[in-house]
C-alpha positions in Angstrom: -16.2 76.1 -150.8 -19.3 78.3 -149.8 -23.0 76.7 -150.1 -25.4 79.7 -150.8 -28.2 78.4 -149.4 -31.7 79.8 -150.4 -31.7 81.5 -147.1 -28.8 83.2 -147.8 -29.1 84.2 -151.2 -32.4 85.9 -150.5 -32.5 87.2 -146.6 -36.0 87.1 -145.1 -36.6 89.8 -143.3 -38.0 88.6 -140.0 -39.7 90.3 -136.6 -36.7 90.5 -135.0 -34.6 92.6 -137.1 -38.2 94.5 -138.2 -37.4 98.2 -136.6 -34.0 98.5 -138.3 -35.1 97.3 -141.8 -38.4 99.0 -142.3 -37.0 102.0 -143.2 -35.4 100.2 -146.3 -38.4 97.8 -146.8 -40.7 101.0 -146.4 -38.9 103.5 -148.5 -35.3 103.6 -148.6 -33.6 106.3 -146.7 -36.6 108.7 -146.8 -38.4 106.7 -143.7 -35.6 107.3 -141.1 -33.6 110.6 -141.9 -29.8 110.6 -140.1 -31.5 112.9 -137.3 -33.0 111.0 -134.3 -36.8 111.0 -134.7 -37.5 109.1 -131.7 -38.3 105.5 -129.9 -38.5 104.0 -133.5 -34.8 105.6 -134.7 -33.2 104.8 -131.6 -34.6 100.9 -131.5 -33.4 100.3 -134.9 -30.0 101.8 -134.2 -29.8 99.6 -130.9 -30.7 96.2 -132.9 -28.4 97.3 -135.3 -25.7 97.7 -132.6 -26.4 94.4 -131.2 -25.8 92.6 -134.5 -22.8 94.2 -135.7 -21.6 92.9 -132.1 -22.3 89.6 -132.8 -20.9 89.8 -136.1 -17.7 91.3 -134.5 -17.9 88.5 -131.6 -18.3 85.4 -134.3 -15.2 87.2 -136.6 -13.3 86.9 -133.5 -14.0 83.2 -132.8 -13.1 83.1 -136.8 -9.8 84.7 -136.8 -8.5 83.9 -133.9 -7.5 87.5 -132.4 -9.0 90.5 -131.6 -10.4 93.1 -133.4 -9.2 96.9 -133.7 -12.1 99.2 -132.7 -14.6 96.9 -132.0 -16.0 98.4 -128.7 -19.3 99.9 -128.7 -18.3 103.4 -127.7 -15.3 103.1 -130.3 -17.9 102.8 -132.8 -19.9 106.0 -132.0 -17.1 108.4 -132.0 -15.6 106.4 -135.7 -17.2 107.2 -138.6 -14.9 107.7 -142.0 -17.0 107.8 -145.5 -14.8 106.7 -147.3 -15.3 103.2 -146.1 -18.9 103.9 -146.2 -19.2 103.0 -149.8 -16.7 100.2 -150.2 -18.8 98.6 -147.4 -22.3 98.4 -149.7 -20.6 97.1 -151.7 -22.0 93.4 -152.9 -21.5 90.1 -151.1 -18.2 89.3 -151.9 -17.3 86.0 -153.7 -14.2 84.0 -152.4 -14.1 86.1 -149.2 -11.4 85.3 -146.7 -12.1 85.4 -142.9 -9.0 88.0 -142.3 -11.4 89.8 -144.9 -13.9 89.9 -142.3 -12.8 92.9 -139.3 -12.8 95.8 -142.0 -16.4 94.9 -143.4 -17.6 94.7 -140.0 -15.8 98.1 -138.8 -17.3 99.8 -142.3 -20.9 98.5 -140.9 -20.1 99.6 -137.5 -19.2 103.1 -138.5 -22.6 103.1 -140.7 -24.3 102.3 -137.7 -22.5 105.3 -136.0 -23.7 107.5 -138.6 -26.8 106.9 -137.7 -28.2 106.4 -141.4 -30.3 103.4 -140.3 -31.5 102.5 -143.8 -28.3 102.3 -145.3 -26.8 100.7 -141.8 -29.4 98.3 -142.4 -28.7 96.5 -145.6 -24.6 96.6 -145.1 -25.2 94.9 -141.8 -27.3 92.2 -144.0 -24.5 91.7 -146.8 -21.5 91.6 -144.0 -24.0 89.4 -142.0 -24.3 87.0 -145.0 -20.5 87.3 -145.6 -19.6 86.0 -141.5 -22.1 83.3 -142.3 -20.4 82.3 -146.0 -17.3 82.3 -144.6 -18.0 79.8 -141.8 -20.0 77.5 -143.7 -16.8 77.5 -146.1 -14.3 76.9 -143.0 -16.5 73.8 -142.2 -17.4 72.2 -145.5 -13.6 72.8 -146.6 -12.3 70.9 -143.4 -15.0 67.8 -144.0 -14.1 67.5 -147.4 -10.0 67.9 -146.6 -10.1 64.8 -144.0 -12.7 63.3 -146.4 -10.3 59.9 -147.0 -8.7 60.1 -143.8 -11.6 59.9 -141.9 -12.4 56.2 -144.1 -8.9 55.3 -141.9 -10.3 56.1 -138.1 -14.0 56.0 -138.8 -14.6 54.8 -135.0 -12.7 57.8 -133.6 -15.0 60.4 -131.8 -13.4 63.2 -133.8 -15.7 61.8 -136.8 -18.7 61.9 -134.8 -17.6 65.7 -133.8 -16.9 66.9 -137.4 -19.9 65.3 -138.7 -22.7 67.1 -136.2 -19.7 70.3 -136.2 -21.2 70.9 -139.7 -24.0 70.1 -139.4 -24.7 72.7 -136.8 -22.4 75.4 -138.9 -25.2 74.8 -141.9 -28.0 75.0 -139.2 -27.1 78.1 -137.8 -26.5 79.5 -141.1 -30.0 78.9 -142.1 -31.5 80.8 -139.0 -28.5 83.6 -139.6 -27.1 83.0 -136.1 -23.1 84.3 -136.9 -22.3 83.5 -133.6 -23.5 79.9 -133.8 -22.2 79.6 -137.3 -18.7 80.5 -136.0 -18.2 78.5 -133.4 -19.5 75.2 -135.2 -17.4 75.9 -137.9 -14.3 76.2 -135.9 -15.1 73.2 -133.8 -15.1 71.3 -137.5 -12.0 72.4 -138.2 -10.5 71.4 -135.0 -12.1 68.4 -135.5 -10.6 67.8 -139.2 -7.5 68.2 -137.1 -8.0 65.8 -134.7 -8.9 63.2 -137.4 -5.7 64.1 -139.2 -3.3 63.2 -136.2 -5.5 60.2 -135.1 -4.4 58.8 -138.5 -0.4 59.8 -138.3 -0.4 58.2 -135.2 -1.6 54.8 -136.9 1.0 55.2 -139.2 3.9 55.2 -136.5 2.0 53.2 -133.8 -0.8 51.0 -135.5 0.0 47.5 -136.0 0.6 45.9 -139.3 -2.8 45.9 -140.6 -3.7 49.6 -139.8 -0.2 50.3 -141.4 -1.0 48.6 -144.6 -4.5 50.4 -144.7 -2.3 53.9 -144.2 0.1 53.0 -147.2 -2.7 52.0 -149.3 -4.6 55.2 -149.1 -1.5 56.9 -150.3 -0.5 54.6 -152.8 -4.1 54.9 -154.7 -4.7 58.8 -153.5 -1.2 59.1 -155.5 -1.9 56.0 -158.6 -2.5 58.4 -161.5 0.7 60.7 -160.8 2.5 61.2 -163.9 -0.5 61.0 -166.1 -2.3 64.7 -167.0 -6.3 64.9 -167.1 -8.1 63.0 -169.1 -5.4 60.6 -170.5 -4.9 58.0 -167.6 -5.5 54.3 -169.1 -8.1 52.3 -167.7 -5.6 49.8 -166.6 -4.5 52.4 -163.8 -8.2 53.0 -162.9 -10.7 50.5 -161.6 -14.2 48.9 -162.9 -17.0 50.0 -160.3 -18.2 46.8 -158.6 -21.6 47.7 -159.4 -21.5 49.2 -162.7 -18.8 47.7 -164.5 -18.7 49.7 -167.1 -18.0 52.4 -165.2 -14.3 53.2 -164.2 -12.4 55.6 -161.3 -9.8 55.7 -159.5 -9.3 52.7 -157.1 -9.7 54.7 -153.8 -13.1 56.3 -155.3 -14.2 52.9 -157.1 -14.1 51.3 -153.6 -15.7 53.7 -151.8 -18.4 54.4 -154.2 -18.9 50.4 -153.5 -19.2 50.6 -150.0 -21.9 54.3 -150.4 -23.7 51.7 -153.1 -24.1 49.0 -150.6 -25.9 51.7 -147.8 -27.9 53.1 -150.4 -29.2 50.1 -151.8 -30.2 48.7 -148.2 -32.4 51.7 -147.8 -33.8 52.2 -152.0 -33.4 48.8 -152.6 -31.6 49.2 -155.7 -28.0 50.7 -156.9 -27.2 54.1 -157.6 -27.6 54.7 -161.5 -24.3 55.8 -163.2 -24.3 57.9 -166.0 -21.0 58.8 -166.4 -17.3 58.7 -164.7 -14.1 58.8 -165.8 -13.6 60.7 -169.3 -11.2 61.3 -171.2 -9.5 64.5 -172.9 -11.4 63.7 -176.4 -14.7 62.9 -174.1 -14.5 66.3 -172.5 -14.4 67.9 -175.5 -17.0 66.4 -176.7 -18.9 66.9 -173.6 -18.5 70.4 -173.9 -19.2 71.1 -177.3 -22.4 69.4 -176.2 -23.4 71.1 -173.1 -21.3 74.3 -173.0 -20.3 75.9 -169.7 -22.3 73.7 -168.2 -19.0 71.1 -168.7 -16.0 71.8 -167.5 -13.2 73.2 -169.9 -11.5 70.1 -171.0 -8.4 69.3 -169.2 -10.0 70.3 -165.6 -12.8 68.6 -165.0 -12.4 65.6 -162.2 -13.7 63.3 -164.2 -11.1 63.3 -166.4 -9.1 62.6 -162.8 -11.6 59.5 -162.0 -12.8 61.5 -159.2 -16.4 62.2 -160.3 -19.7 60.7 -161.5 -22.9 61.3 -162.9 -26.5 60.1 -161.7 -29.6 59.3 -163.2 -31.4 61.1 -160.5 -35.0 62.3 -161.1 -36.3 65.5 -159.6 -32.9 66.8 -158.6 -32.7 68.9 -155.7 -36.3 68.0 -154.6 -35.5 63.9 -154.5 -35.4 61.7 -151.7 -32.1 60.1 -153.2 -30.1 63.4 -153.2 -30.9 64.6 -149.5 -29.9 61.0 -149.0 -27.0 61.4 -150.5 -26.1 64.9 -149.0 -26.9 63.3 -145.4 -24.8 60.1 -146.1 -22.2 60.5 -148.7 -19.2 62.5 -147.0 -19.2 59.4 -144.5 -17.4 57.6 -147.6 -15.9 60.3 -148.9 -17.9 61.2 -151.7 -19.6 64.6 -151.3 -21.3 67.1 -153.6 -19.3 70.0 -154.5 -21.3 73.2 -152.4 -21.1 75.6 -155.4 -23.3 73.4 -156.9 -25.6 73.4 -154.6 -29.1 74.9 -155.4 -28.4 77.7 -153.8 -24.6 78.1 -155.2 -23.4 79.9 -158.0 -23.5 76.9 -160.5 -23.4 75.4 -162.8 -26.5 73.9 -160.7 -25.9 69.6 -161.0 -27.6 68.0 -158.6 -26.7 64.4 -160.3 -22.5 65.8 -160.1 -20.6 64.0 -156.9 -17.1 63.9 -156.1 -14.7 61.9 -154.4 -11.0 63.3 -152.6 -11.8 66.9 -153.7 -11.8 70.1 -151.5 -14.4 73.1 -153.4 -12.4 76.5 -154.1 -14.4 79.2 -153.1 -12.5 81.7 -155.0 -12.8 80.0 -158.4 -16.0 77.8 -158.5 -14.3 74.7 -159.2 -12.8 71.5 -157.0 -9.5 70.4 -156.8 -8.2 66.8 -156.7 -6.5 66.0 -152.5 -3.7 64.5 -154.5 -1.8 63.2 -151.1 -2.9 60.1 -148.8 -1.6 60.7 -145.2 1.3 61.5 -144.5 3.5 60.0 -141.4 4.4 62.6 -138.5 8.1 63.5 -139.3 10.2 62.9 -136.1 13.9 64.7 -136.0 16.6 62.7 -137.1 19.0 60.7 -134.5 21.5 63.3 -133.4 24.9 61.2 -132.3 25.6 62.0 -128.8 27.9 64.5 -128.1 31.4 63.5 -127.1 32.5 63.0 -123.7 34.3 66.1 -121.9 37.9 65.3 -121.0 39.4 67.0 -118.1 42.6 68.6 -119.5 46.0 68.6 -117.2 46.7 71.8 -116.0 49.5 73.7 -118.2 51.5 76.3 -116.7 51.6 79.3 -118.4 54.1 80.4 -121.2 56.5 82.3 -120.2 55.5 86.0 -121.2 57.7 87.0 -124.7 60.0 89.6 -123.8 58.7 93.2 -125.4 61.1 94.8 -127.9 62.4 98.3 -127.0 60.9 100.9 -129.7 63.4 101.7 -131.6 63.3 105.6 -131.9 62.6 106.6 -136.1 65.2 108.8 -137.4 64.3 112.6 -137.7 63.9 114.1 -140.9 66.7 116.0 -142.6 65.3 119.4 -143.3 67.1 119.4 -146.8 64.6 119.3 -149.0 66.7 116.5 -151.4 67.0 114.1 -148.0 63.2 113.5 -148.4 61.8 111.0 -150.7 58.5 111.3 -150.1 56.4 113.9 -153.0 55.1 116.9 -150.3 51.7 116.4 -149.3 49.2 118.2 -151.3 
């Protein structure tokens, strides 16, 4: 899911992007008309140019293949109008990267008609839709490998993920698409990496690291049969800390092992408000808050996935950024559309454990498998020996009948018994 960071949701207009904004900033369309008016018009076009190119390089790096028409010369010969409008059109939520190439080509061929205030705040939106789809590609491959990474902690493709998205949320921050891009695809090929390093202990690990591989997936899969909300507490487990509390065994543990760092550095446990609930809780919840609960029947705590903090000052605490620094190393994180930047509801007290955000929908859904072995191709039986056959000497060739010549037709027309063609 998409974190829409401050920086993001409201674009600050800095020095080096001044020429080609001021004529929006200034006075709309009115300060630069689509006729060249000199050193002014033709710098703003040029920085214009320059970061639709690096929009277009960091889509590649994104997609994986080349775009259609993405050459600067293309660009000044294309313009079509009737992308002109679909391309102004507002960030768009739940965008795909194969989403990407024809927003960029629409702000290319803006560019190209050289209306640089218009150009000028397309070029912003698709700029801010390049970096919200990176930062989704990374968070969305932390939070996938976020209880198979608890498996190969020591393996360096951890280490990579971890400062992959960091630098992917870094880059967003400054609007860099080219550094967002490339971080966020070094996360995902770092999710990967984690993701094989734990299949292979599951084939080559010894017995230990075998049973640590079954046990993720027997707890990642303890509450299957049971629907949202109405799992018994004998299924689920107390939290070791607050026993009153209850999740699912996978989550209760790690939640233990995140209490244990946090208390070595606040000196006290983390303050649980709430956790698992059931259906009749979630209604309840709901009828008390409103849409800032979930619907009952699909909220994760109703999937002892999710808690609730005391946590004073939200956002702004020194226990939150602690927690956004630290928590995805156990596999708790907080779900990005509810960042403070995010489109909400806004919790900063709401964490989750073995979810993966949607960014089309808002909402996180349960990882509902542990790791699953590398399938290897069944035994084939080995094919049967060739036998060298004795030589047979031909048959002898059947004798061909002689034709026997066909009678010819009596020209009577009573010898005939076949009805005259029609």
């Amino acid at each position: 899911m998409v974190v829409l960071t401050a920086v993001l949701a409201a674009p600050p207009i800095d020095t080096s992007h001044s020429a080609d904004v001021a004529g929006a900033a200034a006075g709309g369309e009115g300060s630069f008309s689509r006729e060249p008016t000199g050193p002014a018009y033709t710098q703003a076009l040029t920085r214009l140019d320059d970061r639709v190119a690096a929009m277009e390089a960091a889509i590649v790096t994104l997609v994986g293949y080349p775009l259609v028409d993405a050459t600067k010369a293309a660009s000044r010969t294309l313009f079509r109008p009737d992308l002109a409008d679909a391309t102004a059109a507002p960030v768009t939520s739940g965008l795909t990267a194969e989403q990407l190439p024809d927003r960029v080509l629409g702000a290319r061929q803006l560019v190209a008609s050289g209306d640089v205030a218009t150009a000028a705040r397309v070029v912003e939106d698709v700029e801010t839709d390049v970096l919200l789809v990176a930062l989704d590609l990374g968070d969305q491959a932390a939070q996938n490998v976020a209880m198979t990474r608890l498996l190969v902690s020591a393996d360096p493709q951890v280490a990579l993920l971890d400062a992959a998205v960091g630098a992917t949320h870094a880059a967003a921050e400054v609007r860099d698409v080219v550094a967002a891009a490339t971080s966020a695809v070094q996360a995902r090929d770092a999710a990967a990496g984690i993701t094989v390093a734990a299949q292979q202990i599951a084939v080559t690990g010894d017995e230990d690291a075998k049973a640590a591989v079954a046990k993720v997936a027997e707890q990642a899969r303890s509450t299957d049969g049971y629907t949202n909300g109405n799992i018994p507490l004998k299924v689920l487990c107390a939290v070791a800390f607050a026993p009153s509390q209850h999740l699912r065994c996978d989550a209760a543990e790690a939640l233990a092992r995140l209490n244990a760092a946090y208390r070595a550095d606040f000196g006290h446990d983390l303050r649980i408000t709430g956790s698992y609930r059931t259906l009749e809780e979630q209604v309840s919840t709901r009828a008390a808050k409103g849409t800032m609960a979930a619907v009952p029947g699909t909220s994760n705590h109703g999937w002892g996935l999710a808690i609730d903090l005391d946590q004073a000052n939200g956002y702004r605490s020194t226990q939150y950024l602690w927690l956004k620094a630290n928590a995805m190393a156990y596999g708790w994180h907080h779900p990005t559309y509810m960042d403070e930047g995010g489109r909400g509801p806004h919790e900063p007290w709401h964490w989750e454990f073995g979810t993966s955000d949607d960014a089309g929908t808002g909402t996180s859904v349960p990882i509902t498998v542990g790791v699953p072995a590398p399938t290897t191709p069944p035994p084939t039986a080995p094919a049967p020996p060739v036998v060298e056959q004795p030589a047979v000497a031909p048959a002898e060739p059947a004798p061909t009948p002689s034709a026997t010549p066909a009678p010819t037709p009596s020209s009577s027309p009573t010898a005939s018994t076949e009805p005259p063609a029609p």
